[in-house]
N, C-alpha and C positions, 0 to 999 in steps of 0.2 A: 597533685594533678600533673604531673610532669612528664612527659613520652618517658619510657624507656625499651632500651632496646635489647632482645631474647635472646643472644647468642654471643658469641664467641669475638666475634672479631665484625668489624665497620668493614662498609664496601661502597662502590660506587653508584652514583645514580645514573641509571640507564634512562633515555627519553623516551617513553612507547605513545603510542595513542591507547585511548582508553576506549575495548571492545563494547562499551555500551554507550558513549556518548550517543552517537548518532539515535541510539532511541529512547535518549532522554530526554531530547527536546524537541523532538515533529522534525528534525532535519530530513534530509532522504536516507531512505532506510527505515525510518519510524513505519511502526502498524499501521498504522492512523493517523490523519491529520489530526491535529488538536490545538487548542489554547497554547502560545509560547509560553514557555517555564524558563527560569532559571535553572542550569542543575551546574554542579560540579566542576565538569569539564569543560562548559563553557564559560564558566566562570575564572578559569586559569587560560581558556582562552587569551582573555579580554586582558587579563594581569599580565601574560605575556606579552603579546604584543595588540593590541588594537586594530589594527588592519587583518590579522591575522583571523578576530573574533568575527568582524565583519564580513569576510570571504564565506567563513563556514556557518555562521550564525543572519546571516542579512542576506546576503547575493547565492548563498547556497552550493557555494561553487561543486561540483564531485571531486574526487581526490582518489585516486587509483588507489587498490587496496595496499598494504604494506606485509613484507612475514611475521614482522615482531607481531604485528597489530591480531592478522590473522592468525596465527600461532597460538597467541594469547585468547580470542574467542573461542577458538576449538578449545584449548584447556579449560577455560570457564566452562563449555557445555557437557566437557569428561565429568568436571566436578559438580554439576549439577544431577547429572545422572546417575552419578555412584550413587546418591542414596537413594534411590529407585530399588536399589538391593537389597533383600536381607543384612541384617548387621554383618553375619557371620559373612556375607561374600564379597563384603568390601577391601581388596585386598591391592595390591599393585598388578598382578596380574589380571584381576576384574578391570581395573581404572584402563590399563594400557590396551586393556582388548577393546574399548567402548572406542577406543580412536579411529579406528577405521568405520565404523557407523556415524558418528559421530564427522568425520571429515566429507561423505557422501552425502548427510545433510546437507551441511556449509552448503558444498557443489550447490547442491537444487537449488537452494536459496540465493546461492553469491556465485553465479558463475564465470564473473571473472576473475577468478581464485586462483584458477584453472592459471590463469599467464604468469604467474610468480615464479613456474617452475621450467627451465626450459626443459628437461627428459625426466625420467621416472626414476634417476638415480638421486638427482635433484630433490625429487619430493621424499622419495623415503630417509635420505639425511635430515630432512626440515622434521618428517615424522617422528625419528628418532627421539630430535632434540625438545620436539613435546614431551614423549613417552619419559625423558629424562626427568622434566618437570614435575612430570606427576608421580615421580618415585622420589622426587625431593619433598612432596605433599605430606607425602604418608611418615618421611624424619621429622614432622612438624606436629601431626595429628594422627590420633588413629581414630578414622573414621569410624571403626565398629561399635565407638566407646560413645558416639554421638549421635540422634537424632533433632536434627533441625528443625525448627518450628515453621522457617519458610526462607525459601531459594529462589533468586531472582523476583526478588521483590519490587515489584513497582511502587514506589511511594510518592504523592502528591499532595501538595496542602499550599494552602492560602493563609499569608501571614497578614496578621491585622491592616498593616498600607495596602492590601491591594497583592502584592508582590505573588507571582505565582512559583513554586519550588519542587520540583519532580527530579529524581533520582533511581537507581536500582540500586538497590543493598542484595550484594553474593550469598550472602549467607543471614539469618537471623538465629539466634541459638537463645531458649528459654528455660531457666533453671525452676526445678523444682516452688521456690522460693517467689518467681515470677520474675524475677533478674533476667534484663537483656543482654545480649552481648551482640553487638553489630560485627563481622568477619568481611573482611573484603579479600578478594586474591588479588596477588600482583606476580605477573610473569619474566618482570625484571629482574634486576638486584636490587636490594634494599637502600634507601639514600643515604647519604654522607648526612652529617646531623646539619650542614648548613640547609639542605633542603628538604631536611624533615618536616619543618613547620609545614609544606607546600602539600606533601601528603594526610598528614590530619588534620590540616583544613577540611578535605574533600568527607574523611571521616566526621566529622564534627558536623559538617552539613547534614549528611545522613541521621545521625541522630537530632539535631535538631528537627528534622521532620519526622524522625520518629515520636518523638515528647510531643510534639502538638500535636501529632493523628492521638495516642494510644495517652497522654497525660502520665509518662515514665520516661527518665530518664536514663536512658542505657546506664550499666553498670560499668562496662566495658566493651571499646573500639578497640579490634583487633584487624593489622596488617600483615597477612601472610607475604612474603616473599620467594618466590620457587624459584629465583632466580641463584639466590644462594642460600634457603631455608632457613632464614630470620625473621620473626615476629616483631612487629611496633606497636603497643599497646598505648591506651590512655585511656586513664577512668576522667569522665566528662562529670560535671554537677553543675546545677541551673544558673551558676554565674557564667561561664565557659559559654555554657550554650547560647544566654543571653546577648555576651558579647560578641559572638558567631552572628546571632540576628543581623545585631547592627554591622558589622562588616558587611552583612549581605545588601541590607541596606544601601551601603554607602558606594559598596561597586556599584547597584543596579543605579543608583542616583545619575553616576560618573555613565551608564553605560544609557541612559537615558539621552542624556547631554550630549553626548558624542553621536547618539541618534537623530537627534533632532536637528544639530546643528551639523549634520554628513561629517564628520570632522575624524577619521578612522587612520592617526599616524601610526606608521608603520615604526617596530621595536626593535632593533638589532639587538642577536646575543648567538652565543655557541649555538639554540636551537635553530636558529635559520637551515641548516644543514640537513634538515629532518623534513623542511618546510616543500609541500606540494606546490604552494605558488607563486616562487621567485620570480615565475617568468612577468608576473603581473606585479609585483612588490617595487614601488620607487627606488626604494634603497639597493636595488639591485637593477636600475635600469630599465625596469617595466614602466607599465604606465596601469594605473586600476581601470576597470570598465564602470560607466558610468552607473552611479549610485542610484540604487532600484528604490523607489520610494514605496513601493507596495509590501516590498521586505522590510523596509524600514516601519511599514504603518501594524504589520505582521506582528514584527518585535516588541513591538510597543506595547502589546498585549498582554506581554508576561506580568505588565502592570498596573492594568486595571480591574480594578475588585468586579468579582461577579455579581452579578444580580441576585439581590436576596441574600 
């Protein structure tokens, strides 16, 4: 059951934000208001630093958008749409040409996307270094050779405590046989094996929610990397997953208590750097804005069983 890693040579982990948290959890941005969830990304929130979880998860703070971040959404919505194609026209020049559609979406939807770039030399460089991405896609996969069973997956389930767990899965892929394979993209580089564990967690989430909607346990969690065209695999089996539970468990327990009791210390480490709200962050001389208890009664949601 052990990760292992598809390529050639280790490389650095880059810190991005993850293009779908925000609508994994009713944060702003989400379709819809809904029941609080646990998912993924905020659950590395909270492991990273607590105050951190809190900002974006409790008081809801907005966070200006970033390029990694937005960079990384546009490629996700390239590779969603490529299979929109006939097999035979899924090619790199089909994938690169969806980017300019594909980025005038964005616009409609995120228009302060718009301030990332000061002039149009600016953006078509940033363009590039997608278009790059998604030619490292296709040294990984060739898309002609695959039809996905489902793309941008919403998945939500209620674990026996109560606990609520919503995530998106990139890709779902269904073999012959009925074997799943979960696919996630990542527009980083691939992590150094000290901080592999931290990425299939996130996978391991996913199929945990997958085996309790569908009663199957993926066969295999696949990490694509475009940042330098490296695969992380791990085949998961019902002891893994179960163990997964209980860790989730155990955070939601710790992220309860830290709700109840306003108690949200702030984490120093390298990512501070990355961090949208230093100017509010103790450790950097800020001061927090007082503790919203309607967000707090909000959160709390994720973990009370539904009715019926």
């Amino acid at each position: 059951m052990a990760a292992t890693t598809e390529a050639a040579s280790a490389a650095t982990e880059v810190a991005t934000t993850d293009p779908a948290a925000e609508r994994e959890d009713g944060a702003p941005g989400a379709r819809a208001p809904r029941r609080a969830a646990l998912s993924p990304s905020r659950i590395n929130d909270f492991k990273q630093c607590p105050l951190l979880f809190r900002f974006r998860s409790i008081d809801r703070l907005p966070e200006p958008p970033s390029s990694a971040a937005t960079r990384g959404t546009l490629v996700h919505s390239v590779l969603e749409r490529l299979f929109d194609l006939p097999a035979r026209e899924r090619t790199v020049a089909a994938a690169q040409g969806l980017l300019g559609p594909e980025w005038e979406n964005l616009r409609e939807r995120e228009p302060s996307v718009d301030e990332l770039f000061a002039d149009g030399a600016e953006l078509t460089t940033w363009l590039r270094s997608a278009a790059a991405l998604l030619e490292t896609y296709f040294t990984v996969e060739d898309p002609r050779r695959l039809e996905p069973a489902e793309r941008e997956l919403m998945c939500e389930v209620e674990l026996e405590s109560g606990v609520l767990l919503r995530g998106i899965v990139d890709r779902l892929d269904v073999a012959r046989d009925g074997a799943l394979r979960v696919v996630d993209y990542k527009t980083g580089r691939s992590p150094s094996e000290q901080f592999a564990a931290s990425a299939l967690f996130q996978m391991r989430f996913y199929a945990l929610v997958i085996w309790r909607l569908r009663g199957i346990v993926p066969r295999r969690l696949q990490l694509v990397y475009l940042g330098d065209g490296q695969v992380l695999t791990y085949d998961p089996d019902e002891a893994s997953l179960l163990a997964t539970e209980r860790t989730i468990e155990a955070i939601w327990s710790a992220i309860r208590h830290a709700t109840t009791t306003a108690s949200f210390p702030p984490k120093q480490s390298r990512l501070c750097g990355w961090c949208a709200h230093q100017t509010l962050c103790p450790a950097f001389g800020g001061t927090a804005p007082p503790f919203p208890q309607d967000g707090a009664a909000r959160l709390l949601q994720a973990g009370a069983p539904s009715a019926g």
